[in-house]
VEXVO-371234 format. One line per 3 residues: number of its first residue (from 1); their letters; for each residue x, y, z of C-alpha. Coordinates in steps of 0.25 Angstrom, whole numbers, padded with zeros to 4 digits. Last residue first. Layout:
NUM = A = X,Y,Z | ...
END
This chain:
303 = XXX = -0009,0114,-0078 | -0015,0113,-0092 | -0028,0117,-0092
300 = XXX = -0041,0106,-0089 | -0055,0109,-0096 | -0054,0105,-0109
297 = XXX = -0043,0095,-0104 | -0052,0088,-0097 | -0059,0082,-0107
294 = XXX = -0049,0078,-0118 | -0037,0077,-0108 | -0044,0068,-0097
291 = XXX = -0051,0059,-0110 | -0035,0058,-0118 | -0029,0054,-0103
288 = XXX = -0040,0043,-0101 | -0040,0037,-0114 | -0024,0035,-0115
285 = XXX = -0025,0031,-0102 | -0035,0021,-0103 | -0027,0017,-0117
282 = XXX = -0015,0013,-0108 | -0023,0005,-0096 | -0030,-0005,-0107
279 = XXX = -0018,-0007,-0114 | -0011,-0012,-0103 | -0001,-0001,-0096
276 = XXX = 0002,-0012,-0083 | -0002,-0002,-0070 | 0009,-0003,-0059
273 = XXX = 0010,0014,-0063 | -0005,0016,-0059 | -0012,0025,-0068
270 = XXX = -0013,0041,-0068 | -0018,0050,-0078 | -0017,0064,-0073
267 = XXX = -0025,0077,-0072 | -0015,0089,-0066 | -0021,0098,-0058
264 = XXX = -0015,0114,-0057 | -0017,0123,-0048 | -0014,0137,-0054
261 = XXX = -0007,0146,-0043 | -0010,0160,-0043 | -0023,0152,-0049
258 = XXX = -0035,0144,-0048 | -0044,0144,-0060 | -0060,0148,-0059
255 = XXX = -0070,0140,-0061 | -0085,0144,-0061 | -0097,0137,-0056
252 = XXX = -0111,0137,-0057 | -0111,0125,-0068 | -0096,0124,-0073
249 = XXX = -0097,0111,-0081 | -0100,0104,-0067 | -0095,0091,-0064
246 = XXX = -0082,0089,-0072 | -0080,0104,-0078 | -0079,0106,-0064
243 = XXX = -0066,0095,-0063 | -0061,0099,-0076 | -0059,0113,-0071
240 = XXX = -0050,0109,-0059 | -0057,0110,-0044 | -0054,0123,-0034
237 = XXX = -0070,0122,-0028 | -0079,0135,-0022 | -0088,0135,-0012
234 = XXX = -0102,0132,-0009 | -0110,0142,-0019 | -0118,0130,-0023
231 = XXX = -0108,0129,-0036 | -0096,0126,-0028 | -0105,0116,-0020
228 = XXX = -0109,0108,-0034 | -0094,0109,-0038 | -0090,0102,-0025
225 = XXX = -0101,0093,-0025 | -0097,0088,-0040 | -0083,0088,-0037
222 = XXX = -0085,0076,-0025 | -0075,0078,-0013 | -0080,0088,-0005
219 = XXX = -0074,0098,0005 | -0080,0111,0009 | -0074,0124,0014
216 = XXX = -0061,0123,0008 | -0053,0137,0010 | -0040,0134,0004
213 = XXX = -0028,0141,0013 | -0017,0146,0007 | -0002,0144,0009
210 = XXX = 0001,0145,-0007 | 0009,0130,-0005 | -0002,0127,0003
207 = XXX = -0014,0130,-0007 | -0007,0124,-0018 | -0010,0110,-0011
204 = XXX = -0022,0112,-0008 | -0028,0115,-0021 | -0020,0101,-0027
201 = XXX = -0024,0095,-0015 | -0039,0098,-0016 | -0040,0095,-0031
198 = XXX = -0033,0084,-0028 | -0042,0077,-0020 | -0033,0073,-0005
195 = XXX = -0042,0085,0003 | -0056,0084,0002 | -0063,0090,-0013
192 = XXX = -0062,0106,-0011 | -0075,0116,-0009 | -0067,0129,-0006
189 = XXX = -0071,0143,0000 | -0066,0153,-0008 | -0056,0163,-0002
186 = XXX = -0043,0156,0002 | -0042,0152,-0014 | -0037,0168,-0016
183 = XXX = -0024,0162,-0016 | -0026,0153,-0027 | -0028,0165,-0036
180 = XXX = -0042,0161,-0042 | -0046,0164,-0057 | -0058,0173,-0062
177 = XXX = -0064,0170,-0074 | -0078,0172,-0073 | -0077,0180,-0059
174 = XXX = -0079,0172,-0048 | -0093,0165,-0039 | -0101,0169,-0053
171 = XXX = -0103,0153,-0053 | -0097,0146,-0042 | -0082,0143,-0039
168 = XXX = -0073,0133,-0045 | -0059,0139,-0042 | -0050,0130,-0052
165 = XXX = -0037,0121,-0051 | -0030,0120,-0065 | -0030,0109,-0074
162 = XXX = -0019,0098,-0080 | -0019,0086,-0090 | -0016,0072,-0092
159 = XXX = -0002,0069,-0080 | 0001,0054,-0082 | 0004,0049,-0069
156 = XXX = 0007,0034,-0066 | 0006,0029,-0052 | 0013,0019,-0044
153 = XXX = 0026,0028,-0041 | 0015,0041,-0036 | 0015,0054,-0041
150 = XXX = 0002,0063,-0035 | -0008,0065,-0044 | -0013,0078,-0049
147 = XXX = -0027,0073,-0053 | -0029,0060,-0057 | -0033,0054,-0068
144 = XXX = -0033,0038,-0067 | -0028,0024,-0070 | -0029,0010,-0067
141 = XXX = -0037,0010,-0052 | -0037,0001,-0042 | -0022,-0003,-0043
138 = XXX = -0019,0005,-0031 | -0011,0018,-0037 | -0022,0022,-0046
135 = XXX = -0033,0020,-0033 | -0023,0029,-0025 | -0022,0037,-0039
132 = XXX = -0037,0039,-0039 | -0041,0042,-0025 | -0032,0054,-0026
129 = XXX = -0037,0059,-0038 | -0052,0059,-0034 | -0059,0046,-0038
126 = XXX = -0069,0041,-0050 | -0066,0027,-0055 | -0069,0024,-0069
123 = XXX = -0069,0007,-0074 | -0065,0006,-0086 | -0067,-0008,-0093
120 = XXX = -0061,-0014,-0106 | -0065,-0021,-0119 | -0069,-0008,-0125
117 = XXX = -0058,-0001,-0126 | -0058,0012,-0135 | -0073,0014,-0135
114 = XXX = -0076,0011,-0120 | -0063,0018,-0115 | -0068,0031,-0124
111 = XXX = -0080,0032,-0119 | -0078,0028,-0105 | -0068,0040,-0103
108 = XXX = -0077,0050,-0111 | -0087,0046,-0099 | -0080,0047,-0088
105 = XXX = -0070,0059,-0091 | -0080,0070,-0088 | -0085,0063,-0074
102 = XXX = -0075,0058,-0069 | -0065,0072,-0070 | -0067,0078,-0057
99 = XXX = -0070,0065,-0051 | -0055,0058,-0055 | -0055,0047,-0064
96 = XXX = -0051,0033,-0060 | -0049,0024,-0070 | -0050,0009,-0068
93 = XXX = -0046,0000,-0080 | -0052,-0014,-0083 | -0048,-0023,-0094
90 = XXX = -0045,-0022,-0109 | -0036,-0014,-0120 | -0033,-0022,-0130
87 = XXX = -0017,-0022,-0133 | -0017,-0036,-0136 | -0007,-0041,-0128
84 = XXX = -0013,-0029,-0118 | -0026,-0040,-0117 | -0018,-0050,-0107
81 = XXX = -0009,-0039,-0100 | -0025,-0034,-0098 | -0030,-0045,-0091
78 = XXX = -0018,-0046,-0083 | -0018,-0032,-0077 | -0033,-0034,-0074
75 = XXX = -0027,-0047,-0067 | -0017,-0040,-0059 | -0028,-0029,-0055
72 = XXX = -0037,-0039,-0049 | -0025,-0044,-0040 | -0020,-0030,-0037
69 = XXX = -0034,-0024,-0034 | -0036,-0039,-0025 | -0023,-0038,-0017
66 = XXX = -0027,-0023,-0013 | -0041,-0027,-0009 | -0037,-0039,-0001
63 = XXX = -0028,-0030,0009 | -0042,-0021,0009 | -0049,-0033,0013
60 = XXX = -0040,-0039,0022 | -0042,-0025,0030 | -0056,-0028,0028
57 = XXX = -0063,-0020,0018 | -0077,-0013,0020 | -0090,-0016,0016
54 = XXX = -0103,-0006,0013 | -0109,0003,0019 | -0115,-0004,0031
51 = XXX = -0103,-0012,0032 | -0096,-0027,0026 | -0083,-0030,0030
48 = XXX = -0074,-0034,0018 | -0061,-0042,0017 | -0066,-0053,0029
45 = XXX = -0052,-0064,0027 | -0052,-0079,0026 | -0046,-0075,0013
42 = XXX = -0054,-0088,0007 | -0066,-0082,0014 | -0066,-0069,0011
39 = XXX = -0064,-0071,-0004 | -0077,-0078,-0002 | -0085,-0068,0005
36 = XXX = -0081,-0058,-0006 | -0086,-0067,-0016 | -0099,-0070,-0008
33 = XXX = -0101,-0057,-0007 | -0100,-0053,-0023 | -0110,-0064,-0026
30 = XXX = -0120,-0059,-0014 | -0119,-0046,-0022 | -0123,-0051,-0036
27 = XXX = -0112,-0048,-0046 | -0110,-0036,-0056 | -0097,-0035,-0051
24 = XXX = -0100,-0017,-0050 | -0114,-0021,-0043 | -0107,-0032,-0034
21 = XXX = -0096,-0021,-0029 | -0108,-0012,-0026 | -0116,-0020,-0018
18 = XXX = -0103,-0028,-0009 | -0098,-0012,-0006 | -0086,-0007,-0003
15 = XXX = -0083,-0003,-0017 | -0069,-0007,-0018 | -0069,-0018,-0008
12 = XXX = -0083,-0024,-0015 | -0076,-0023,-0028 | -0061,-0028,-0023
9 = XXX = -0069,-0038,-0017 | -0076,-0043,-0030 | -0064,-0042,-0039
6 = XXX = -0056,-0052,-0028 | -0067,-0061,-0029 | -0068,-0063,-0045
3 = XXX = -0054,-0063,-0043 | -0053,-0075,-0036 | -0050,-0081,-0022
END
């Protein structure tokens, strides 16, 4: 066993896929088999069953997979113990970046990582804000923003700015500046992301302590569509400002803030507490909180 084998079926487990896990090695497929065929062999155990879409891990596999993230992990920590001595920020970090904000904070993010450290490699991961602390918490991610997390020993949570909950509706649907009692929610048909996103919870949540009863007639999990059907006439969306300003600078829609109570949603940076603070860890932070601030905080209000 080496690591050059381990890497490869972490990559094939992760992406279930042989084709896909060989473009992102950049290494012929038939290579990448024969590596996962002889791990195999010295386990003397099948890790991965191969499907019509794809592969799927064993249960050996998927015991293999947490060994392998905590073996690979241990010697990116090593690496940069060895570079920290001269305080050069190098390595690989994961950050994982929630949908609504991808898309705004991508390419200032890469920007600044590519000029300030140069000799290391970021790697963006796009998931909703419950799929990101799980993979915070799991060693396969090294840091993150995260909606309203909820406290947990093995993570670290460092609140970066807040924003209020708002009525997205079509255009002309409401009065220009009208806001939303959250009592009178009952009366507009909600398109919400599937229960567990916390823009649903959060909404959810107020709405049993007020005992009322959120109409939801559609439930999808991508932004964009949402916003799309909200704009067809289709319903109405309770999303943050930075999230519209995300994927449609207001195009055919208005928003309108949610009040009689305010909800509010607090952005966080979140990292692993097990995580060692190498130099490469701490100026991602530094870079990340200043880019959340700088862009979203024209849109965000203090909550």
């Amino acid at each position: 066993m080496n690591l050059q084998q381990l890497e490869t079926f972490v990559r094939v487990a992760e992406h279930r896929s042989f084709s896909k896990a060989a473009n992102l090695l950049h290494i012929a497929q038939p290579a990448l088999s024969r590596q996962v065929r002889a791990l195999e062999t010295e386990l003397r155990e099948t890790l991965l069953l191969r499907t019509g879409r794809g592969v799927e891990l064993t249960e050996a596999g998927q015991r293999l997979l947490v060994h392998a993230h905590g073996i690979l992990q241990q010697v990116d920590w090593a690496k940069a113990d060895l570079h920290s001595q001269r305080g050069e920020p190098v390595g690989q970090i994961v950050v994982g970046l929630p949908p609504s904000l991808a898309r705004r904070l991508t390419l200032p993010l890469i920007d600044s990582f590519s000029k300030q450290m140069p000799k290391a490699h970021l790697v963006i991961a796009e998931g909703f804000s419950v799929n990101i602390a799980e993979w915070l918490s799991t060693g396969r991610m090294d840091l993150g923003l995260v909606y309203s997390p909820e406290a947990q020993p093995d993570l670290e949570i460092t609140p970066v700015l807040g924003e209020r909950m708002h009525l997205i509706a079509p255009a002309s649907a409401l009065p220009r500046n009208a806001e939303v009692a959250f009592a009178e929610l009952p009366r507009f048909a909600l398109i919400m992301p599937p229960r567990g996103q916390i823009f649903r919870k959060l909404m959810e949540a107020q709405a049993a302590l007020l005992q009322v009863k959120l109409n939801v007639v559609w439930e999808v999990s991508s932004v964009p569509a949402i916003l799309d059907l909200v704009r067809g006439g289709y319903g109405y969306a309770a999303l943050t400002g930075s999230a519209l300003r995300a994927h449609a600078p207001e195009q055919g829609l208005s928003q309108h803030p949610i009040i009689q109570p305010h909800v509010d949603c607090r952005l966080c940076l979140v990292q692993s507490a097990k995580k060692r603070n190498t130099p490469l860890l701490q100026r991602s932070r530094e870079i990340l909180q200043r880019i959340s601030r700088e862009v979203c905080g024209r849109s965000g209000s203090a909550a």
